[in-house]
DRENSE-12392 format. One record per residue (C-alpha): residue number from 1; x, y, z. Coordinates in steps of 0.2 Angstrom, whole numbers. Each point is the difference from the previous one (the first is absolute). Layout:
{r NUM,{X,Y,Z}}
...
***
This chain:
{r 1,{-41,-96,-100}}
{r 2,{9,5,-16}}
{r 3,{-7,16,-1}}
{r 4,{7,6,17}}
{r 5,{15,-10,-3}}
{r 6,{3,10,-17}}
{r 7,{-4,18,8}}
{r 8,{13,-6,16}}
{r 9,{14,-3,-15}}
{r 10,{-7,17,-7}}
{r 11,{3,10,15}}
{r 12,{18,-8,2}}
{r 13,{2,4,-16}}
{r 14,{-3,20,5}}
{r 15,{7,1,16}}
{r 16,{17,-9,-4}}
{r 17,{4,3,-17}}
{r 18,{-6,19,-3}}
{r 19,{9,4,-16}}
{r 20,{-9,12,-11}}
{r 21,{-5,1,-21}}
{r 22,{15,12,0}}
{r 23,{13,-13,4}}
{r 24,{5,3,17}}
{r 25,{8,-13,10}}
{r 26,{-10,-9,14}}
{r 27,{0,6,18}}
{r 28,{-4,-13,12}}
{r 29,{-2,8,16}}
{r 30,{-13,-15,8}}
{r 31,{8,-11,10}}
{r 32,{-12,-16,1}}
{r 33,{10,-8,14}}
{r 34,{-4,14,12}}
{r 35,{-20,2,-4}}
{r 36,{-15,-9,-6}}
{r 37,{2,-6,-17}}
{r 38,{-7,13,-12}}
{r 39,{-20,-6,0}}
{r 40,{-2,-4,16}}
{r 41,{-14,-9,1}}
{r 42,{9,-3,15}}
{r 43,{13,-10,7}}
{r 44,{-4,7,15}}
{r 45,{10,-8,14}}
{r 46,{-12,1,14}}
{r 47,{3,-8,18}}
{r 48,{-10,-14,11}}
{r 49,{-6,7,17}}
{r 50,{9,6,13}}
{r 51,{-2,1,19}}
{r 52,{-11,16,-1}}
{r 53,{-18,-4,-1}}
{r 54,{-8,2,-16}}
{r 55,{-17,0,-5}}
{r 56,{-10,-13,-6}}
{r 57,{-3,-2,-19}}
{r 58,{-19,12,-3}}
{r 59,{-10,4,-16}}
{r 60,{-6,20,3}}
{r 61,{-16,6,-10}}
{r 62,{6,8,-16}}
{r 63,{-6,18,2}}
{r 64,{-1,3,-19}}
{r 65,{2,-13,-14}}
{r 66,{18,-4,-11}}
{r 67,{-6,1,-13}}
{r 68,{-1,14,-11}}
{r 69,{-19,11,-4}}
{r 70,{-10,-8,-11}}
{r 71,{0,11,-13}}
{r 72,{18,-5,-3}}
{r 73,{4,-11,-17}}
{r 74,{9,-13,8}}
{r 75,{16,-7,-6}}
{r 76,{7,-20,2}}
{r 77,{10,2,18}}
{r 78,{11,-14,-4}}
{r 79,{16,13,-1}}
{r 80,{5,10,12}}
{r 81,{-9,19,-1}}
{r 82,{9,14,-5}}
{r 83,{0,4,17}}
{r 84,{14,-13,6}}
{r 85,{8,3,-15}}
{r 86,{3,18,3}}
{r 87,{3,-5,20}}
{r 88,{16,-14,-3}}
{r 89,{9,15,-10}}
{r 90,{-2,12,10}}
{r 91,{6,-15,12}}
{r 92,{15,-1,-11}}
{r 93,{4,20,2}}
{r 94,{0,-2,17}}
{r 95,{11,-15,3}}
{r 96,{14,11,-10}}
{r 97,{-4,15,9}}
{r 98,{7,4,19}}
{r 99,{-11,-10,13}}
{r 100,{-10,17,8}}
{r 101,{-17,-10,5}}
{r 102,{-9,18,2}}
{r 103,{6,9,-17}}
{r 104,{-8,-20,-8}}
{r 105,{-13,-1,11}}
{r 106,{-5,18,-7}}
{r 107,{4,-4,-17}}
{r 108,{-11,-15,-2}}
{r 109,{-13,8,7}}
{r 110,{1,15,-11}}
{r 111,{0,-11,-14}}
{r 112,{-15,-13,4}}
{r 113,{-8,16,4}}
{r 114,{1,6,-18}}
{r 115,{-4,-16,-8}}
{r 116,{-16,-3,12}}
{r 117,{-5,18,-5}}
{r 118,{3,-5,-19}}
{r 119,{-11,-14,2}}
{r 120,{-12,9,11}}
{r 121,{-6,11,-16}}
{r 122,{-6,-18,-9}}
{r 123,{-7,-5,14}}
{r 124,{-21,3,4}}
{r 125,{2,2,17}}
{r 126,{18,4,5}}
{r 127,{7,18,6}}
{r 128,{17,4,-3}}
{r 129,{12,5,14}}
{r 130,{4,16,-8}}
{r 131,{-15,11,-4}}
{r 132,{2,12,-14}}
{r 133,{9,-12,-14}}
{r 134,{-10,-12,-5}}
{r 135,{-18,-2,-7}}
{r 136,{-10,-15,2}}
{r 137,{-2,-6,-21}}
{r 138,{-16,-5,-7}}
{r 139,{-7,-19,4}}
{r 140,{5,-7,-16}}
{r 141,{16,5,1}}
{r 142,{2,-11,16}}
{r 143,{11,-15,-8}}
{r 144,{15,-8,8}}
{r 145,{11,5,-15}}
{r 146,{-5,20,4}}
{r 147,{6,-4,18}}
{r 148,{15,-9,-2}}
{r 149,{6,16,-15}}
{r 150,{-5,11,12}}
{r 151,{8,-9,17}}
{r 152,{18,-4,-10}}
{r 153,{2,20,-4}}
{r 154,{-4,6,18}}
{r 155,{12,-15,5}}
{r 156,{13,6,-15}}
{r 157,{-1,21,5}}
{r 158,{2,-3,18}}
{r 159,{14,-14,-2}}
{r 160,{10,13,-10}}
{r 161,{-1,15,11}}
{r 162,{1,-13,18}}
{r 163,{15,-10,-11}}
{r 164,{8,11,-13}}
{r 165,{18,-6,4}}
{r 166,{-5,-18,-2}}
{r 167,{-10,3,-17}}
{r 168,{13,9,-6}}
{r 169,{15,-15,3}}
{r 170,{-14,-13,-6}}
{r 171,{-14,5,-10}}
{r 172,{-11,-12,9}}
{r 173,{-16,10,4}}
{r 174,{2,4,-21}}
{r 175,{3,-18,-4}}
{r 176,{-16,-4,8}}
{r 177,{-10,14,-6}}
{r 178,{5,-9,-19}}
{r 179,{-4,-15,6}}
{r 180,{-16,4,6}}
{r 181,{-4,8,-19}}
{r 182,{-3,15,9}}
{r 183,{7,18,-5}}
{r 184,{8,12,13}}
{r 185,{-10,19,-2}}
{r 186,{9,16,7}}
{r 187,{-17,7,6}}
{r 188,{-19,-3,7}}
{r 189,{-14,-2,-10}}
{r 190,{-18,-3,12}}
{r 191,{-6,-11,-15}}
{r 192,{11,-12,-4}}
{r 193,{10,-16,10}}
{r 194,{16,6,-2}}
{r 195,{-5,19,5}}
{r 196,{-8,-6,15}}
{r 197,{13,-11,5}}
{r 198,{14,16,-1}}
{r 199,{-14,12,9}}
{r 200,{0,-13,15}}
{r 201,{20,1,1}}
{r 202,{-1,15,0}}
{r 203,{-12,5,14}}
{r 204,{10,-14,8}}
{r 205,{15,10,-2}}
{r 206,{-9,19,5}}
{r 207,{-7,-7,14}}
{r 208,{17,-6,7}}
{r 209,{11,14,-3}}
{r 210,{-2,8,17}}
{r 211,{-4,-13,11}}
{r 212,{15,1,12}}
{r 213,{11,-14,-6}}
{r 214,{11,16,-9}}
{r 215,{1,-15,-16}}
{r 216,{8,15,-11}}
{r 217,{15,0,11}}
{r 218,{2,-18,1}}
{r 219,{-12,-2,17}}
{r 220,{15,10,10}}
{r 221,{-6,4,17}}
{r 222,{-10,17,1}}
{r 223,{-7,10,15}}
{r 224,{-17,3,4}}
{r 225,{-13,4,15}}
{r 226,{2,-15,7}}
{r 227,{17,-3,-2}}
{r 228,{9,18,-2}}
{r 229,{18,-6,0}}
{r 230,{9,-11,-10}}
{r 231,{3,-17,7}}
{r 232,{16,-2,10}}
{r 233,{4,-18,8}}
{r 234,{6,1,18}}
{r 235,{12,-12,-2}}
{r 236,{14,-1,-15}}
{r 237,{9,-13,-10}}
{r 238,{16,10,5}}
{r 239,{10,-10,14}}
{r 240,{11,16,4}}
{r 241,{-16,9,7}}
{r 242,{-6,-14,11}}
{r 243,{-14,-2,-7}}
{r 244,{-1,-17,-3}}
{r 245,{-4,-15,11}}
{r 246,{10,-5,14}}
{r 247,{6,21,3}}
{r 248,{-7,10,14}}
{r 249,{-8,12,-15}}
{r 250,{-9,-10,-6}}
{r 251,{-20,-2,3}}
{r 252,{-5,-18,-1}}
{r 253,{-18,6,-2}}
{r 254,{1,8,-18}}
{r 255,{4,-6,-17}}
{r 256,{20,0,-7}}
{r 257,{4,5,-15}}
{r 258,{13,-17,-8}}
{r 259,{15,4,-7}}
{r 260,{0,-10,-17}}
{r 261,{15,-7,-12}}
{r 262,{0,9,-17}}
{r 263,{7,-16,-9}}
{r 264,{19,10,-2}}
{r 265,{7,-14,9}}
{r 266,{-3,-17,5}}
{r 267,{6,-13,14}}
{r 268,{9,-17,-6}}
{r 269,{-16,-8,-1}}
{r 270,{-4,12,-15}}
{r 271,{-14,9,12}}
{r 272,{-2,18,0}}
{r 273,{8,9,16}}
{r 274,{6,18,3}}
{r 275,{15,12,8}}
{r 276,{-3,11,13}}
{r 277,{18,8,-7}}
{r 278,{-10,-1,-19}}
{r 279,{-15,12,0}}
{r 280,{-7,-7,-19}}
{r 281,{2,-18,6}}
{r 282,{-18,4,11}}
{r 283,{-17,10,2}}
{r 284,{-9,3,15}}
{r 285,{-18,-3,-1}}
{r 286,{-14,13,-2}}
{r 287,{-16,-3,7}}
{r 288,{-12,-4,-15}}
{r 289,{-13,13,-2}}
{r 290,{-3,5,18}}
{r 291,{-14,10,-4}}
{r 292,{-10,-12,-8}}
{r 293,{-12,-1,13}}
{r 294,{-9,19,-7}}
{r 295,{-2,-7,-16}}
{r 296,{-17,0,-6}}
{r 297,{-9,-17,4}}
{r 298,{-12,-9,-11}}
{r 299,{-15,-3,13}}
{r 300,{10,5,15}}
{r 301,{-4,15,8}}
{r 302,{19,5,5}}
{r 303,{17,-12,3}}
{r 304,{-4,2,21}}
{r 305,{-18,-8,-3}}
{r 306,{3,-17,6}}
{r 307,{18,6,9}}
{r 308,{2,-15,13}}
{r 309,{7,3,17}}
{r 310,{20,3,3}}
{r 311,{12,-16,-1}}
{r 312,{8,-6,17}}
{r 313,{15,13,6}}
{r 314,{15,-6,10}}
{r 315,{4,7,16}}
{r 316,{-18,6,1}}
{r 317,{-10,-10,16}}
{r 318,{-16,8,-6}}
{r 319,{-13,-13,-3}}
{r 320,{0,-9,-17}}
{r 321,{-15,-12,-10}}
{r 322,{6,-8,-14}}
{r 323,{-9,-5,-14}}
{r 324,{-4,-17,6}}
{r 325,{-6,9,16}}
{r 326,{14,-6,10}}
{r 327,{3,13,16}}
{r 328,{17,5,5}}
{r 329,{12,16,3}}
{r 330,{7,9,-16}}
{r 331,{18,-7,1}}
{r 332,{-5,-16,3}}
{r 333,{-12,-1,-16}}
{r 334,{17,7,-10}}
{r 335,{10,-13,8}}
{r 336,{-13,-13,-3}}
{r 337,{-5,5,-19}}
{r 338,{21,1,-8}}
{r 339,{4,-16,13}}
{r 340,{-12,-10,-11}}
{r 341,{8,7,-17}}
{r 342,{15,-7,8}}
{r 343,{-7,-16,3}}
{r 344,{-7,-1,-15}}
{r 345,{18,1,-8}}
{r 346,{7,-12,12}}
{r 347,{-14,-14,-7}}
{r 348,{-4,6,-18}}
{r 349,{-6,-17,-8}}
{r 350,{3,-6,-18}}
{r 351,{-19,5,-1}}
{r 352,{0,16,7}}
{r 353,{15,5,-10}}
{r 354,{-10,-3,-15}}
{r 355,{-15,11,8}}
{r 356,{11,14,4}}
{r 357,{9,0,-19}}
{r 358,{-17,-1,-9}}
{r 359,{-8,15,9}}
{r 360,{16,13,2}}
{r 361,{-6,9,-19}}
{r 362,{18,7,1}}
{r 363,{11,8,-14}}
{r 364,{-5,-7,-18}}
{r 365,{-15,-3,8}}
{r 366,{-19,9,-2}}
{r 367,{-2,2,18}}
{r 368,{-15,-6,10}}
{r 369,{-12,14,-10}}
{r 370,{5,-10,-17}}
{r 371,{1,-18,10}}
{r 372,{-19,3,5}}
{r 373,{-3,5,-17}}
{r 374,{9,-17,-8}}
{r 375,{-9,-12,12}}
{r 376,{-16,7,-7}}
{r 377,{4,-4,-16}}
{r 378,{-5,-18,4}}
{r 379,{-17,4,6}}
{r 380,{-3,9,-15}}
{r 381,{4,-16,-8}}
{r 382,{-8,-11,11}}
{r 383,{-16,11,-2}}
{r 384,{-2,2,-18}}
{r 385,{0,20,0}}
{r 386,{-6,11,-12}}
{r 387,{9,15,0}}
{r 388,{-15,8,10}}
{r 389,{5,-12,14}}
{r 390,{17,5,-1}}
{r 391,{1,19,-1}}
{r 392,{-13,-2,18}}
{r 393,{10,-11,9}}
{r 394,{19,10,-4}}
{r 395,{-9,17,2}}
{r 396,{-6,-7,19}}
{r 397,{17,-11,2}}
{r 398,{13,17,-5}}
{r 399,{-14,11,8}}
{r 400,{5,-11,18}}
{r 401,{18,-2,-6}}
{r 402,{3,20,-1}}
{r 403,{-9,4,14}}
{r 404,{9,-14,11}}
{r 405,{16,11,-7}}
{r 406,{-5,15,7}}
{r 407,{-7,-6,17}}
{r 408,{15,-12,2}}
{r 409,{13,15,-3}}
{r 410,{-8,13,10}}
{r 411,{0,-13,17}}
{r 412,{20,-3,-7}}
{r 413,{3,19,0}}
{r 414,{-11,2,18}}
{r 415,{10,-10,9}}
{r 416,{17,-2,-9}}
{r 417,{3,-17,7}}
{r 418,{15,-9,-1}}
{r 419,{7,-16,-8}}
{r 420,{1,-17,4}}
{r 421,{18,1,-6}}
{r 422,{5,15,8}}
{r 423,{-11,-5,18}}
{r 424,{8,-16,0}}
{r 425,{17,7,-4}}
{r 426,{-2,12,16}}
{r 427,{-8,-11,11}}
{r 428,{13,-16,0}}
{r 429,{15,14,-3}}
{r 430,{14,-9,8}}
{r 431,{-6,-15,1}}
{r 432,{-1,-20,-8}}
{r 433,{-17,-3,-8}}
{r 434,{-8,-16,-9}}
{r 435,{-5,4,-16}}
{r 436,{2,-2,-20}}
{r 437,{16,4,-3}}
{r 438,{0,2,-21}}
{r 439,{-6,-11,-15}}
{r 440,{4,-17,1}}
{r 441,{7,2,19}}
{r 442,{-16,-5,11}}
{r 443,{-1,5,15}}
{r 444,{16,3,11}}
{r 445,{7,12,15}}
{r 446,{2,16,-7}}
{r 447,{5,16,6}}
{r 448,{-16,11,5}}
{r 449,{6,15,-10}}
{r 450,{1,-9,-15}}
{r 451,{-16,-9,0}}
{r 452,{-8,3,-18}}
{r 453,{-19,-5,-7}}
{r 454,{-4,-16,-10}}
{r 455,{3,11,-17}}
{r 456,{11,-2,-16}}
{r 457,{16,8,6}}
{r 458,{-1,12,-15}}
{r 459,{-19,7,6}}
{r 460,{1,10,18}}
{r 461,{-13,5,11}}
{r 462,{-14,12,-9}}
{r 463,{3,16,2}}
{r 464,{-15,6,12}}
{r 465,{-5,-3,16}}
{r 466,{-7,-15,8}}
{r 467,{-18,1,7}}
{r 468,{-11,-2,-9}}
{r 469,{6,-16,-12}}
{r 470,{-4,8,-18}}
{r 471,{-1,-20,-4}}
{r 472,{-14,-4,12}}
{r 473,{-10,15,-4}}
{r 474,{0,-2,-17}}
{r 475,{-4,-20,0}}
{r 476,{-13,3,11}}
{r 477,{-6,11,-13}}
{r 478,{-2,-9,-13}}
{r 479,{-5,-15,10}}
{r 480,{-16,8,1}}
{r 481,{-4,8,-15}}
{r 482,{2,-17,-8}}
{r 483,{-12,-8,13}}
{r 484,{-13,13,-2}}
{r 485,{3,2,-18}}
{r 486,{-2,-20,-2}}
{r 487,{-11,-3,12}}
{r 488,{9,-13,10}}
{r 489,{16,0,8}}
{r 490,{7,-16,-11}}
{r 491,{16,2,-6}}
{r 492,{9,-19,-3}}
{r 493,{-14,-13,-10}}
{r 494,{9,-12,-5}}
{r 495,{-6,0,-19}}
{r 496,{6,13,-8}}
{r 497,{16,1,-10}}
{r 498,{7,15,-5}}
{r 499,{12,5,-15}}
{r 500,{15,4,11}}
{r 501,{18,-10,5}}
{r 502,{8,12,12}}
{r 503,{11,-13,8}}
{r 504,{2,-9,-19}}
{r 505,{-2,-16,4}}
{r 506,{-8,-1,-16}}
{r 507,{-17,-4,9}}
{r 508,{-13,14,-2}}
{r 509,{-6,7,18}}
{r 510,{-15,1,8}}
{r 511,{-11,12,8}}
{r 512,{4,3,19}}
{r 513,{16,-9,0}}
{r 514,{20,-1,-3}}
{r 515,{11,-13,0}}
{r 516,{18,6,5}}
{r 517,{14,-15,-7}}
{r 518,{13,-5,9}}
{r 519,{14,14,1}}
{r 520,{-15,9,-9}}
{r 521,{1,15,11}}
{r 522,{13,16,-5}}
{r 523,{7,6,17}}
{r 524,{11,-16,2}}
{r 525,{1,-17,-3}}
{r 526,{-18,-6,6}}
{r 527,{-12,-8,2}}
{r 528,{7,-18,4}}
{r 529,{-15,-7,-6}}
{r 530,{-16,5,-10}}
{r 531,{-11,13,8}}
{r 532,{-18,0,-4}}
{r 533,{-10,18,6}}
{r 534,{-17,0,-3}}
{r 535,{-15,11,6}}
{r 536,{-18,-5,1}}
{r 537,{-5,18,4}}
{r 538,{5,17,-5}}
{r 539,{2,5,16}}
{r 540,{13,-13,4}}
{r 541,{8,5,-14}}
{r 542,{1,18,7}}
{r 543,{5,-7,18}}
{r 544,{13,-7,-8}}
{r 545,{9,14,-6}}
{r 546,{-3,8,16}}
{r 547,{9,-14,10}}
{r 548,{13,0,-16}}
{r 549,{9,16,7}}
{r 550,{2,-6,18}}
{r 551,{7,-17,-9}}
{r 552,{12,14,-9}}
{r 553,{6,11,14}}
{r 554,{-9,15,-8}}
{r 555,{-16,3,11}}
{r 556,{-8,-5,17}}
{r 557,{-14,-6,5}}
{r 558,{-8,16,6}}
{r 559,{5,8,-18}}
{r 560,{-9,-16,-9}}
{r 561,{-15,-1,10}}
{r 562,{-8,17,2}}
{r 563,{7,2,-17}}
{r 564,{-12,-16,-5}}
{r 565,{-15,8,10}}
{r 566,{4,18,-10}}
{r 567,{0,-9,-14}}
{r 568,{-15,-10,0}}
{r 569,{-10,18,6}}
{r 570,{8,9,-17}}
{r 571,{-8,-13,-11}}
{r 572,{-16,2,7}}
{r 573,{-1,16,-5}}
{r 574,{9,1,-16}}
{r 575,{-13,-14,-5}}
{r 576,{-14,10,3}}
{r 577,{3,15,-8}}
{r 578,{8,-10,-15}}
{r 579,{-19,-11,-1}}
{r 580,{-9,17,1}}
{r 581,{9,5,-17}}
{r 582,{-3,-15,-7}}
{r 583,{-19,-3,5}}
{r 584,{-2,20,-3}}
{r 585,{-6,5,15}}
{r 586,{13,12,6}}
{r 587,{-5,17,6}}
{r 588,{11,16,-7}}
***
């Protein structure tokens, strides 16, 4: 225990105090009350069952072993690997970065992908990702100390080129680098730890320059063969064009574009608003990287591989099967699918306040890509992993999450959909609906075009489209890379105790479950009384998240639910190629 606890005080000490030898004053840009605390061996808050059915707690067969080859000198796993260290500062990068779930899902990826190729070259049995960098070392050089040199500068050289801003402001992929006792080179060198660890950076690196996410120019959208023009929404934040909900322009069948305060001015509540009349008082959103769905995928064959069928259209009496095989018209399954969001508003619970807080990954947030990666922090933990298990289980874990990214985005650019908070907005246009009317408000009669999500006031709608729910298709993800990786589905035990207090009530968490105090939640004044979410199963962990955006205005159940399906079908695949690295049996 004291040994975790005393690298949790270390990594606090890098991430919120980052002054330097040279006397510069401390930049704190981590804001604990908004994320996991920095080593996450996780708080996670994860929710009890829903109504939907989940599967029953399984053990799967264990295609290959945890544990690292046998050739490998191993080290005491009773702190966490290099590995998770490297992982909770990236973590901390991307809490203080903008909350763009495909640029992180991309970064995280890149940058497990450079540390398991590190590692791959110390490993008798392991090939890397990236052919052409690294070279498998001789047998006896095949210690955990060679692996862990070598895995902290691939993790170093890629946290620097994916995070330069943040390094800059903080020094904290530096800091740990001294910590560690290890030097940073400027160059490769085939033969030694360090040399390999930069040659697998930078294969990462080369191998990404061109992959279609148009990184050198900040992931703005780009055209190609499958989309050859720029992305334009149909509708428009812009009330003057008619474009917006409740206006004969405007097409209740594609995504709107929100019109967002700048924080100029504020209303007499201190909450940021904006002027029509005062053009830097707001922005209008952009669509966030619309052309993700041509980046280049992990195991994937393209974005459209596992494209699901369209989402319901209203006004369309064509026949329509939703996800839960429910047969209707088109307009009726529209109706049906935002009625329930609505409902849902008009009855969220203490309880299902605290699901939808926990899972919305919003602003100063890491986004369900880093969430994913957080929550395995604790099975690490739980497991006693060397850092052979770890660089495995988050190359197959970001292998998924990326890929979930790209297939995710490409069904959001095919079918544009739109909003619950736009959808809503048009369809009760005019008219008295029962619904949550603002923090600490309940439910109440509102007006239909004001209706507005179970958010923070100060965090819209994401900018994207609906179907399908990024949330859902990642979760489900991860859910089953961690069942496959750990061979059962288990998630809750009731024994193990982490090294975390993200609701600081001073009692350390445990594995699979969150306690939210009363008034503990940050959207308003809730819950009433303490809240207890807890998951016996990955997968319930994932469903949860799912049902979390319904319970937030943000999805329906359509977006959630083939989003789940996609999900689950991505990880199956990114599993399988990652194991064929790792057991070596992948074909060039």
């Amino acid at each position: 225990m004291s040994t975790l606890f005393g690298f949790t005080l270390v990594m606090l000490l890098i991430i919120s105090n980052p002054s330097t030898a040279q006397g510069q004053s401390p930049v704190s840009l981590y804001r604990p009350q908004l994320c996991h605390a920095c080593y996450v061996l996780l708080s996670p808050p994860w929710g009890q069952r829903q109504s939907f059915v989940e599967p029953p707690l399984v053990s799967a067969p264990k295609s290959t072993p945890l544990s690292s080859s046998q050739d490998v000198t191993q080290a005491d796993h009773t702190e966490p690997s290099v590995v998770i260290k490297w992982n909770e500062l990236m973590l901390a990068a991307v809490r203080n970065g903008p909350p763009r779930p495909t640029v992180i899902a991309r970064s995280m990826f890149m940058v497990h992908t450079a540390m398991y190729d590190a590692w791959s070259a110390y490993d008798g049995t392991a090939e890397p990702v990236i052919p052409g960098y690294v070279v498998r070392q001789p047998v006896e050089r095949h210690t955990e100390a060679n692996q862990a040199a070598a895995v902290s500068q691939a993790a170093y050289q890629t946290l620097v080129a994916l995070f330069p801003q943040y390094e800059q402001n903080t020094q904290s992929f530096s800091r740990l680098m001294a910590i560690l006792g290890y030097d940073i080179v400027t160059g490769g060198d085939a033969s030694t730890p360090a040399g390999i660890g930069y040659l697998a950076a930078q294969g990462v690196l080369d191998s990404r320059r061109d992959d279609g996410s148009n990184a050198a120019n900040n992931y703005a959208d780009i055209t190609s063969d499958v989309y050859p023009d720029l992305y334009q929404p149909v509708n428009s934040a812009d009330p003057t064009t008619g474009k917006v909900p409740g206006q004969t322009a405007f097409d209740p069948n594609h995504w709107q574009p929100l019109r967002v305060s700048t924080g100029v001015i504020f209303d007499a509540g201190g909450l940021p608003v904006f002027d029509a009349n005062q053009p830097d008082s707001y922005r209008d959103q952009s669509f966030l990287t619309p052309h993700w769905g041509v980046v280049t995928p992990f195991a994937l064959t393209s974005g459209d591989q596992l494209r699901p069928p369209p989402p319901p259209q209203l006004g369309s009496s064509e026949p329509y099967t939703d996800a839960l095989g429910q047969m209707m018209t088109n307009d009726e399954a529209y109706k049906a699918q935002f009625n329930q969001v609505l409902n849902y508003s008009a009855r969220l619970t203490d309880k299902m306040k605290c699901i939808a807080e926990y899972w919305a990954d919003g602003p100063r947030s890491e986004t369900p890509p880093g969430h994913w990666n957080a929550l395995a922090h604790g099975i690490s933990y739980r497991d006693q992993h060397s850092i052979g298990d770890d660089v495995k289980l988050y190359l197959a874990l970001n292998g998924a999450l990326f890929d979930a990214s790209i297939a995710a985005w490409d069904a959001k650019r095919a079918y544009d959909s739109v909003r619950p908070v736009s959808a809503i907005r048009h369809l009760y246009n005019g008219q008295t609906v029962t619904a949550w009317a603002g923090p600490n408000q309940g439910a109440q009669e509102i007006s239909g075009d004001q209706w507005q999500p179970y958010q923070a006031l100060t965090f819209v709608t994401p900018a994207f489209a609906e179907y399908v729910s990024g949330h859902s298709t990642f979760s489900a993800a991860a859910a089953e890379v961690l069942t496959r990786f750990t061979g059962s589905n288990r998630f809750y035990d009731g024994e193990t105790v982490l090294y975390d207090d993200f609701n600081r009530d001073g009692v350390p968490d445990m594995l699979g479950q969150h306690v939210i105090n009363v008034g503990g939640n940050m959207f308003e004044n809730s819950p009433e009384k303490v809240i207890v979410l807890q998951w016996d199963t990955f997968q319930q962990a994932a469903g949860e998240a799912g049902i979390s955006r319904l319970y937030g205005g943000i999805h329906i159940q359509d977006g959630d639910r083939y989003g789940r399906r996609m999900g689950k079908q991505i990880a199956g695949q990114a599993f399988a190629l990652a194991e064929q690295y790792w057991t070596g049996a992948i074909e060039r």
